[in-house]
C-alpha positions as CSV (number, residue, x, y, z in Angstrom):
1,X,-28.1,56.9,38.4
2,X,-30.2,57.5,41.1
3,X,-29.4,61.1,41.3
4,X,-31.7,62.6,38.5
5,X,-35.0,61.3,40.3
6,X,-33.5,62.8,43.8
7,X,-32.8,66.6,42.1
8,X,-35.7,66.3,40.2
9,X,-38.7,68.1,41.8
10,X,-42.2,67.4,40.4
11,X,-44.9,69.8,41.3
12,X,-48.1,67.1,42.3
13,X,-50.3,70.0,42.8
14,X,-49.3,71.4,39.4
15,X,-53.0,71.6,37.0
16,X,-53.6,69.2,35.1
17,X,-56.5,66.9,32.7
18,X,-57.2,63.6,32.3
19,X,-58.0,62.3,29.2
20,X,-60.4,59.6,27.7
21,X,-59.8,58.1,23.9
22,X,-63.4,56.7,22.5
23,X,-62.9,53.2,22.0
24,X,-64.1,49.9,20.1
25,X,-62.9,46.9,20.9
26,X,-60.8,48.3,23.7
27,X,-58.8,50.3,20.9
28,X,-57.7,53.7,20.5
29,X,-60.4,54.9,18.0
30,X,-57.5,57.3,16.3
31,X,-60.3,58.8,14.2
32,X,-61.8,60.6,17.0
33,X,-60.7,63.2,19.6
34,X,-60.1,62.3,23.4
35,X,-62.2,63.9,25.7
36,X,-61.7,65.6,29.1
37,X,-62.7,63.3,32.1
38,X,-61.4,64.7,34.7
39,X,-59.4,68.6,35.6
40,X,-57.6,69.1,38.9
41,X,-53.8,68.5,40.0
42,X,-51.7,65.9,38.9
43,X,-51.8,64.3,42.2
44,X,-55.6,64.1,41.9
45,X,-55.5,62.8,37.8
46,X,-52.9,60.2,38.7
47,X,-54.9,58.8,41.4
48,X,-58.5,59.0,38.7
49,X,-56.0,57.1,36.0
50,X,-54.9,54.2,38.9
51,X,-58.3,53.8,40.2
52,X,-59.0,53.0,36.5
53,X,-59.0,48.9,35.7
54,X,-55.8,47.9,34.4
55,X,-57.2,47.0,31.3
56,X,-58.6,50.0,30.5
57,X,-55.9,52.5,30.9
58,X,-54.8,52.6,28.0
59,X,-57.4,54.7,26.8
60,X,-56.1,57.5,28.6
61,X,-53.9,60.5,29.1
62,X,-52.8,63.2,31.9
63,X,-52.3,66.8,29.8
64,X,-50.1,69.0,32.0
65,X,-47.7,71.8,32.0
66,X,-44.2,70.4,30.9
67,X,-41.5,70.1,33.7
68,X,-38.6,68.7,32.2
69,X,-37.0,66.2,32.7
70,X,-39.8,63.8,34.3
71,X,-42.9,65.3,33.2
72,X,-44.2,66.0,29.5
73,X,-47.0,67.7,28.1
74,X,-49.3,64.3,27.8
75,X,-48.3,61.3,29.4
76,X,-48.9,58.6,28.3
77,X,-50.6,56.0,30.5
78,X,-47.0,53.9,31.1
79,X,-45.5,57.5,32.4
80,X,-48.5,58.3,34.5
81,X,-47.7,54.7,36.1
82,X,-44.2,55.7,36.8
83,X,-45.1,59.1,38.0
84,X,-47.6,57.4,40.2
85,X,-44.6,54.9,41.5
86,X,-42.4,57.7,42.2
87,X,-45.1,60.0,43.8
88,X,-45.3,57.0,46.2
89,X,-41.8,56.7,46.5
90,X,-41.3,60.1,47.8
């Protein structure tokens, strides 16, 4: 069980974006394009996404290199919060 997370490596410093969806009504507006908030590693755009109110993070996305298994190309915002859990973890 616990075994894939402890042979699983995840490179924080690897590059990555975070992303913003426009909104209305605190949607997704899925007629429009998200837009780059933030560039740096994926420690740095997981800690821009949790400083983000609760509410809000929905409307966005970390775009990063793939590293299977943990990590996809966009994460979605309940991913980033697992990464971020496990980034604290280790």
């Amino acid at each position: 069980m616990g075994g894939v997370v402890a042979e699983s490596k995840v490179d924080f410093g690897a590059l990555a974006v975070l992303h913003k969806w426009p909104s209305l009504a605190n949607q997704r507006r899925p007629d429009r394009a998200s837009y780059q908030v933030s560039e740096g590693t994926l420690d740095a755009c997981i800690s821009a996404f949790m400083e983000k109110p609760a509410a809000t993070r929905h409307l966005y996305e970390i775009r990063t290199a793939p590293q299977p298994p943990l990590v996809t190309e966009i994460l979605s915002p309940e991913h980033v919060t697992e990464l971020a859990r496990l980034r604290e973890f280790l």
